[in-house]
OpenMM code with the backbone's topology and positions (N, CA, C; nanometers):
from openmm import Vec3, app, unit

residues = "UNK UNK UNK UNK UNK UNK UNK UNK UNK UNK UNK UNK UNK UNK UNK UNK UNK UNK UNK UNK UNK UNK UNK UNK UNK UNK UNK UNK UNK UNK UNK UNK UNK UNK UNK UNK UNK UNK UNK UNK UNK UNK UNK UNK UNK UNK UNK UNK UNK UNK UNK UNK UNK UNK UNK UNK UNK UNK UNK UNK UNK UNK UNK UNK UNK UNK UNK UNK UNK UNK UNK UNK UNK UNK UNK UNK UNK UNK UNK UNK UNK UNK UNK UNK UNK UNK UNK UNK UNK UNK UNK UNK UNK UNK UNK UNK UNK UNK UNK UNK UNK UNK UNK UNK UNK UNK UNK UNK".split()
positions = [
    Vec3(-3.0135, 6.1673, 3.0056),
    Vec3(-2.9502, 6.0834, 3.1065),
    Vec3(-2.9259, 6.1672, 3.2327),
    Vec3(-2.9432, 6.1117, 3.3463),
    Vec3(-2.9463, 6.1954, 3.4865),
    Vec3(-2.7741, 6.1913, 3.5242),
    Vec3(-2.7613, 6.2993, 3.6172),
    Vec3(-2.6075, 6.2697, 3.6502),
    Vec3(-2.5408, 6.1980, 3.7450),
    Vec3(-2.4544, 6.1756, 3.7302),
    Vec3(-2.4291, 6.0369, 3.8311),
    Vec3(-2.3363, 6.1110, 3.9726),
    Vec3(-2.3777, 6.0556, 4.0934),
    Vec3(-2.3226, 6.0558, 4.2108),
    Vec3(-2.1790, 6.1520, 4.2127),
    Vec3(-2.0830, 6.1113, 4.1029),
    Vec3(-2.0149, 6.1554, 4.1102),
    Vec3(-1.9819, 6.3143, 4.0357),
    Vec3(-2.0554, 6.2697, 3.9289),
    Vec3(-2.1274, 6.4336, 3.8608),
    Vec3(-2.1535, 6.5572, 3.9878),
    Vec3(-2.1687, 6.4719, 4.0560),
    Vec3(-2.2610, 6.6071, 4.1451),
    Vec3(-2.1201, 6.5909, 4.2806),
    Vec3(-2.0722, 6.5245, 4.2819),
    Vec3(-1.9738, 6.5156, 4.4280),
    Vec3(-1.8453, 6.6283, 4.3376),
    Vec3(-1.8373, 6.6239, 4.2064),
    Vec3(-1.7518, 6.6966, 4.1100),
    Vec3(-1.7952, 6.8583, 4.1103),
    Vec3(-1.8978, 6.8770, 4.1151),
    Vec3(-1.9932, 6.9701, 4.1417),
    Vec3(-2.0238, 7.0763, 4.2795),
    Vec3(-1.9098, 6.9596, 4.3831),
    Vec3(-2.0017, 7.0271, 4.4943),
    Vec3(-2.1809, 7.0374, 4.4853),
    Vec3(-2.2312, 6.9218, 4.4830),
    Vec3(-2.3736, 6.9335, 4.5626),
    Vec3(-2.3763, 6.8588, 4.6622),
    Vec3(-2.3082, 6.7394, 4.6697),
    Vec3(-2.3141, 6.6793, 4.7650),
    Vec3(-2.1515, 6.6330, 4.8388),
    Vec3(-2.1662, 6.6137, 4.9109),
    Vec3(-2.0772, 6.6771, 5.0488),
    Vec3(-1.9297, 6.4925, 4.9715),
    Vec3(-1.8364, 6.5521, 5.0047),
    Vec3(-1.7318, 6.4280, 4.9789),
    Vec3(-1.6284, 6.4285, 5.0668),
    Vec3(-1.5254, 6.3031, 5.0786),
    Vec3(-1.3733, 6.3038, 5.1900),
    Vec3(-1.2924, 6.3316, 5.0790),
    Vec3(-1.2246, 6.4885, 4.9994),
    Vec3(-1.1840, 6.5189, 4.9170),
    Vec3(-0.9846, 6.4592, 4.9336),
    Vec3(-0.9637, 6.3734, 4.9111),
    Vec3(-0.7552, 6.3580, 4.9535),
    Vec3(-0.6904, 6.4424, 4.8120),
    Vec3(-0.7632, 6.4562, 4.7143),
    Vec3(-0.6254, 6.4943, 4.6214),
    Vec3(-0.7459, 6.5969, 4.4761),
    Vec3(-0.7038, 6.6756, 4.4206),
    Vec3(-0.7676, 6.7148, 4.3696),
    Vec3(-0.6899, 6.7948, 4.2618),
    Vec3(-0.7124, 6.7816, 4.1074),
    Vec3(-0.6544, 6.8977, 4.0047),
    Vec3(-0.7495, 6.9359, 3.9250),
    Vec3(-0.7213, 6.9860, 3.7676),
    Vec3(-0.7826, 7.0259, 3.6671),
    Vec3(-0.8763, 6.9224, 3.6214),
    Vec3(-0.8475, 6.8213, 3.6239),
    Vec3(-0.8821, 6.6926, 3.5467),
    Vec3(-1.0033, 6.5584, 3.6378),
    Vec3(-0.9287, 6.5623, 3.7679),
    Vec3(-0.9551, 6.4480, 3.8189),
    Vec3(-0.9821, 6.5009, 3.9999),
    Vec3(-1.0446, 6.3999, 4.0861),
    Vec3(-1.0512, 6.4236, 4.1879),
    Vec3(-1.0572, 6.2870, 4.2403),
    Vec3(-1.0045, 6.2783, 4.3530),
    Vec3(-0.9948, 6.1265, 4.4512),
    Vec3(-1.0546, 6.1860, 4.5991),
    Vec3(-1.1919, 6.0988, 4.5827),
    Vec3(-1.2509, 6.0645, 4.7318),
    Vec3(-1.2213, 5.9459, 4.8364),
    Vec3(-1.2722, 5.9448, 4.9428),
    Vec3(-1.3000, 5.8202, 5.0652),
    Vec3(-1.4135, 5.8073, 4.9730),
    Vec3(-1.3972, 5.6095, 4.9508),
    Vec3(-1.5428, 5.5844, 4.9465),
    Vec3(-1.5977, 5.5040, 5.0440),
    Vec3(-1.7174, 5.5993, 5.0628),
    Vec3(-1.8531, 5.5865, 5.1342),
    Vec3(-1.8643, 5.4310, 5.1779),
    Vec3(-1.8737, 5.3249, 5.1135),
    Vec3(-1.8948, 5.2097, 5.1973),
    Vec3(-1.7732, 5.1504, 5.1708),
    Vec3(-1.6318, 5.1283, 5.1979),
    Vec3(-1.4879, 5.0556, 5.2477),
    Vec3(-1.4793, 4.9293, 5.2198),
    Vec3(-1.3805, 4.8621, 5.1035),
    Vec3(-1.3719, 4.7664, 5.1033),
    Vec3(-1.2876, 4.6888, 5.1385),
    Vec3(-1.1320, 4.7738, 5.2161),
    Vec3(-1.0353, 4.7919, 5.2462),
    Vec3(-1.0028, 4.8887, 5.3747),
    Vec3(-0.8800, 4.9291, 5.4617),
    Vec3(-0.8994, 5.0097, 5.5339),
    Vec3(-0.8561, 5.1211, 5.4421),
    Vec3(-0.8106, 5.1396, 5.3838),
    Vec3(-0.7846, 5.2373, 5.2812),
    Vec3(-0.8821, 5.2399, 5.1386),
    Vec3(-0.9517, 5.2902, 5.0897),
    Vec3(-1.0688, 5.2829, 5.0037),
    Vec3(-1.0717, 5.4233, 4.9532),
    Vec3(-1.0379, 5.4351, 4.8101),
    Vec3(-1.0182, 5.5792, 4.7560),
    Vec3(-1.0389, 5.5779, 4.6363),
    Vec3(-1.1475, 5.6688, 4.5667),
    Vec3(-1.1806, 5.6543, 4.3844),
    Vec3(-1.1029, 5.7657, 4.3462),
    Vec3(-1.0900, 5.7045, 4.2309),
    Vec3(-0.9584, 5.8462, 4.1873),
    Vec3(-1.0902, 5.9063, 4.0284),
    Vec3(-1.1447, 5.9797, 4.0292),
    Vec3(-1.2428, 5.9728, 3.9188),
    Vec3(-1.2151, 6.1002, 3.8560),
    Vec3(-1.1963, 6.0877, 3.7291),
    Vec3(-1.2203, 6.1907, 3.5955),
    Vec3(-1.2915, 6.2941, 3.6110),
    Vec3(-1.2925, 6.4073, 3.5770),
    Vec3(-1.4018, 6.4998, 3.5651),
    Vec3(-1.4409, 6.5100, 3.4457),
    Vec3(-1.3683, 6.4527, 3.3254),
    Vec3(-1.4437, 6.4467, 3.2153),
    Vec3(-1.5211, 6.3224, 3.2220),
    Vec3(-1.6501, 6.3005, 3.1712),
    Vec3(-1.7029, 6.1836, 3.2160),
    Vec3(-1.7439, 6.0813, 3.1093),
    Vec3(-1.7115, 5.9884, 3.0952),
    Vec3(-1.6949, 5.8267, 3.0488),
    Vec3(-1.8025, 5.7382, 3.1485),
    Vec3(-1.8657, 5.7161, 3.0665),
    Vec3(-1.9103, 5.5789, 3.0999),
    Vec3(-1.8929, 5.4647, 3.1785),
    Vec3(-1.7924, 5.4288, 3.0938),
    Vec3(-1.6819, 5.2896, 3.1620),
    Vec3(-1.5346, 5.3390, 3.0683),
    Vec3(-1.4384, 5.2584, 3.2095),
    Vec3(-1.3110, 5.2831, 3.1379),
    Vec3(-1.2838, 5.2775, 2.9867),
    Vec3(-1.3715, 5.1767, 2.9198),
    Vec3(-1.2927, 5.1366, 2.8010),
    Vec3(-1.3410, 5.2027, 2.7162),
    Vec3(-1.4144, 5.3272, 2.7204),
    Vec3(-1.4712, 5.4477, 2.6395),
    Vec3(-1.3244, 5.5544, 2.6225),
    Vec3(-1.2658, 5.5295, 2.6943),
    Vec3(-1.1754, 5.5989, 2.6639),
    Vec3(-1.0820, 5.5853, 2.5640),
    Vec3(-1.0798, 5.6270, 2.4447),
    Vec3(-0.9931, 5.6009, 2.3083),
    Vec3(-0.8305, 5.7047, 2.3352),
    Vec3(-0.8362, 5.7756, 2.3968),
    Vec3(-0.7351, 5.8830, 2.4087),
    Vec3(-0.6215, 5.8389, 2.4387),
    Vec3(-0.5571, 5.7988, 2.4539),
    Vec3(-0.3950, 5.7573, 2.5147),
    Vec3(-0.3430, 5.8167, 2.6321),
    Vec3(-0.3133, 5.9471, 2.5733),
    Vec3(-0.3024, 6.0535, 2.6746),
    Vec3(-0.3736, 6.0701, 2.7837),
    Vec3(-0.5289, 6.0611, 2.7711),
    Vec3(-0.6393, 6.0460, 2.8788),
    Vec3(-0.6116, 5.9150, 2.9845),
    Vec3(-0.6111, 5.8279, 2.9174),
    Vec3(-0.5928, 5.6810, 2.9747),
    Vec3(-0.4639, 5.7154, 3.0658),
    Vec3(-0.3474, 5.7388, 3.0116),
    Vec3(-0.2115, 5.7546, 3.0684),
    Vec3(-0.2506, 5.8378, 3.1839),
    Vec3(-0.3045, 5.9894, 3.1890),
    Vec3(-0.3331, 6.0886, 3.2845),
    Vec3(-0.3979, 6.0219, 3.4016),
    Vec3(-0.5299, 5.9176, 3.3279),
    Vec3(-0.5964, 5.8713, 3.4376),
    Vec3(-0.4991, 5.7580, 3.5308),
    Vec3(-0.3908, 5.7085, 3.4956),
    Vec3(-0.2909, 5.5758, 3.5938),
    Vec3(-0.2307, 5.6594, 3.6191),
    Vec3(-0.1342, 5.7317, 3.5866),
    Vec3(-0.0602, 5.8059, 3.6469),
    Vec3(-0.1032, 5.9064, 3.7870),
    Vec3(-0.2721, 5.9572, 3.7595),
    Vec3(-0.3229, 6.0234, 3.8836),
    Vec3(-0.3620, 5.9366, 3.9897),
    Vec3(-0.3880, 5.8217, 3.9373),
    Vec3(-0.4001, 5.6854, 4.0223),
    Vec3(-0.2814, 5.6327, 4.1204),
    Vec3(-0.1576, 5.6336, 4.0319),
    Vec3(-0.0822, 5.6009, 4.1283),
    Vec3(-0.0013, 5.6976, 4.2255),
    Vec3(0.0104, 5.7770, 4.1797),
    Vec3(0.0131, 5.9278, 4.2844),
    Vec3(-0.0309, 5.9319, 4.3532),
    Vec3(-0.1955, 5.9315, 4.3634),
    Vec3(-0.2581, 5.9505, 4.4852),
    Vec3(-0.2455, 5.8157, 4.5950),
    Vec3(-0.2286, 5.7168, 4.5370),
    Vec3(-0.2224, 5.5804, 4.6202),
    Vec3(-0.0949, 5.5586, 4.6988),
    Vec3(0.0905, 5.6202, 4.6070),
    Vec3(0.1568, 5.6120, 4.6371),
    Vec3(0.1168, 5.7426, 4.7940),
    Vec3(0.1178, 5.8232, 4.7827),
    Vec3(0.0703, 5.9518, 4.8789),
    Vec3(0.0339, 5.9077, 5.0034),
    Vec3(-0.0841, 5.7565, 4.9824),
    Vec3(-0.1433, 5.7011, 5.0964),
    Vec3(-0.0749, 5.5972, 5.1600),
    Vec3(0.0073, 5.5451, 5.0665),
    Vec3(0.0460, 5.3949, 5.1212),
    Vec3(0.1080, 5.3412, 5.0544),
    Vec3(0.1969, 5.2349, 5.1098),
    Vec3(0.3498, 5.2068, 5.0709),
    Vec3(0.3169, 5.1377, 4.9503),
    Vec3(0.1849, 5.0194, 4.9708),
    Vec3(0.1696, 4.9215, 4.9053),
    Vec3(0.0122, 4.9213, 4.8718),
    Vec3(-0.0819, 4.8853, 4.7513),
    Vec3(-0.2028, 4.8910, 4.6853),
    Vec3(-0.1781, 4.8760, 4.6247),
    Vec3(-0.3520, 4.8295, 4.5730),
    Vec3(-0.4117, 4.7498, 4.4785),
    Vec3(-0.4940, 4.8421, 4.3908),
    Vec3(-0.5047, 4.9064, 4.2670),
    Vec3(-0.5630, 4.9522, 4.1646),
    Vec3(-0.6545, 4.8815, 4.0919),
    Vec3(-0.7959, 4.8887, 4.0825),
    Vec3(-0.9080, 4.8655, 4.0647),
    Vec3(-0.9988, 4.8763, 4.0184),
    Vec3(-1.0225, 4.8849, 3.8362),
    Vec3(-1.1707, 4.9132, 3.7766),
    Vec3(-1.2557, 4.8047, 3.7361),
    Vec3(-1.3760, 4.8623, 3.7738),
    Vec3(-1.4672, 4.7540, 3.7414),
    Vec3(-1.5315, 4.8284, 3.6231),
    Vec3(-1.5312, 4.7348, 3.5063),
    Vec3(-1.5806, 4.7637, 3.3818),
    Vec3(-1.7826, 4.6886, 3.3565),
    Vec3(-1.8334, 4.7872, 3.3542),
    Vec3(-1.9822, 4.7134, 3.3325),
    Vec3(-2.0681, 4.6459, 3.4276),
    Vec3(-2.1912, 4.6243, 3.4333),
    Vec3(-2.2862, 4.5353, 3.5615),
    Vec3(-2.1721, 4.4422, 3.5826),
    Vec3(-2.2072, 4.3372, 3.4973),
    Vec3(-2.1564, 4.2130, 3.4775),
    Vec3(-2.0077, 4.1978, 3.5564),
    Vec3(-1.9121, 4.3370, 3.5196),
    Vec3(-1.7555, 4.3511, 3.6037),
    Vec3(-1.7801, 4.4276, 3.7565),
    Vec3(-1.9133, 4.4264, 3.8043),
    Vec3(-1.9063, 4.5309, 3.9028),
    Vec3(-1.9226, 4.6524, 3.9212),
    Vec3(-1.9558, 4.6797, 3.8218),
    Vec3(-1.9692, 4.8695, 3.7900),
    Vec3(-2.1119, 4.8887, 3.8468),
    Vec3(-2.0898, 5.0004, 3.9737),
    Vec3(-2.2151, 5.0400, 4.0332),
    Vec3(-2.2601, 5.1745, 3.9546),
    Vec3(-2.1374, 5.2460, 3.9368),
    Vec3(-2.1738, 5.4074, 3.9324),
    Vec3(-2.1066, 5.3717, 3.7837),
    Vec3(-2.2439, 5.4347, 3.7180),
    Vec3(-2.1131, 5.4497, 3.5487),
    Vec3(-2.1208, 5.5811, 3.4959),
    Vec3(-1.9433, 5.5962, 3.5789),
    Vec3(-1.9044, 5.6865, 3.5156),
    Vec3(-1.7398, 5.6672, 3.5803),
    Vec3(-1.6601, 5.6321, 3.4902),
    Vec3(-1.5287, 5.6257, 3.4892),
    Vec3(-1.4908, 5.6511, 3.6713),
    Vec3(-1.3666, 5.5519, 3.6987),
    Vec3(-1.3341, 5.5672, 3.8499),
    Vec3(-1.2288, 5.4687, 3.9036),
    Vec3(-1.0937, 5.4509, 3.9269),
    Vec3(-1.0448, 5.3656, 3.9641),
    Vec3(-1.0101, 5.3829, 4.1466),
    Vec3(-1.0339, 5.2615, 4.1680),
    Vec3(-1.0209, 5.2282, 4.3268),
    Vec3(-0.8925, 5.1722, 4.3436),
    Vec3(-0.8611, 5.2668, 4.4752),
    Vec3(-0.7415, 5.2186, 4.5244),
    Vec3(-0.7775, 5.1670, 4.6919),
    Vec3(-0.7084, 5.0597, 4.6853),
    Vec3(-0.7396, 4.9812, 4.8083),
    Vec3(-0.5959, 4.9292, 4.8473),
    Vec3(-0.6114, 4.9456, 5.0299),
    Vec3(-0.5045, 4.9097, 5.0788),
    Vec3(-0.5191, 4.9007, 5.2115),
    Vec3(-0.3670, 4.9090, 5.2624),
    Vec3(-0.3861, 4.9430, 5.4232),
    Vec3(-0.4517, 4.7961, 5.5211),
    Vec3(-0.3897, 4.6735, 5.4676),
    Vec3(-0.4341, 4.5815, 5.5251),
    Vec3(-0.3027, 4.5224, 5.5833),
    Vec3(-0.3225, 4.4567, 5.6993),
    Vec3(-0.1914, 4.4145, 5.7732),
    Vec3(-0.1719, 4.2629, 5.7198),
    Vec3(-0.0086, 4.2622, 5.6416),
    Vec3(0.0179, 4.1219, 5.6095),
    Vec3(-0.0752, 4.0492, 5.4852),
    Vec3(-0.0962, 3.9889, 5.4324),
    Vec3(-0.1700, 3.9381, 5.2899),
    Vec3(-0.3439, 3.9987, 5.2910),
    Vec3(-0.3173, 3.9836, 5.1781),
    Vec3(-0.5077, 4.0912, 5.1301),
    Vec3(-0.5784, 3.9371, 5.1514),
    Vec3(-0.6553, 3.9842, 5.2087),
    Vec3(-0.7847, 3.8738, 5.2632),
    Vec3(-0.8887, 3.8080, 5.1463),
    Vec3(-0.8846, 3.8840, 5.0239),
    Vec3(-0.9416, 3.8084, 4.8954),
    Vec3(-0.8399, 3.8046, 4.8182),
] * unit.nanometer
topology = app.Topology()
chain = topology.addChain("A")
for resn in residues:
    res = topology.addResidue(resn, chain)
    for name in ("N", "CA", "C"):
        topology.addAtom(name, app.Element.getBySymbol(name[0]), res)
């Protein structure tokens, strides 16, 4: 299996908007904005899709780094995985989106 986008942005090969970074996990700008605020908070251990994750602890690490980094950006957001084609999943490999930064009610 080849590595995915984010494999390699984890990697340093290809260039990223790095906001928050530890042992475990790293949160980028993503590349095309679905929000004015648009940020993947992604694993460095790598999963598939979220629901590969059996761990508790893992799962917990991964919301908790989620809302940290979102609280960091903005008062108020929306937390975001898309599970599978079918749910939206472009890149598979574990990643929750935080979206925000819109004035007055979210437009979808």
């Amino acid at each position: 299996m080849s590595r995915t986008i984010f494999e390699r942005i984890i990697d340093r090969e290809i260039p990223a908007s790095v906001v928050y970074e530890d042992d475990e996990f790293i949160a980028i700008r993503d590349i095309a904005p679905k929000a004015p605020v648009h940020v993947l908070v992604i694993p460095k251990k790598v999963s598939a899709r979220v629901d590969e994750i059996q761990d508790e602890a893992e799962m917990g690490r991964l919301w908790l780094t989620a809302t940290k980094v979102a609280r960091s950006l903005l008062p108020d957001y929306r937390l975001v995985v898309n599970v599978g084609a079918g749910g939206g999943q472009e890149v598979f490999h574990t990643h929750v989106h935080i979206l925000g930064g819109w004035e007055g009610k979210i437009p979808f």
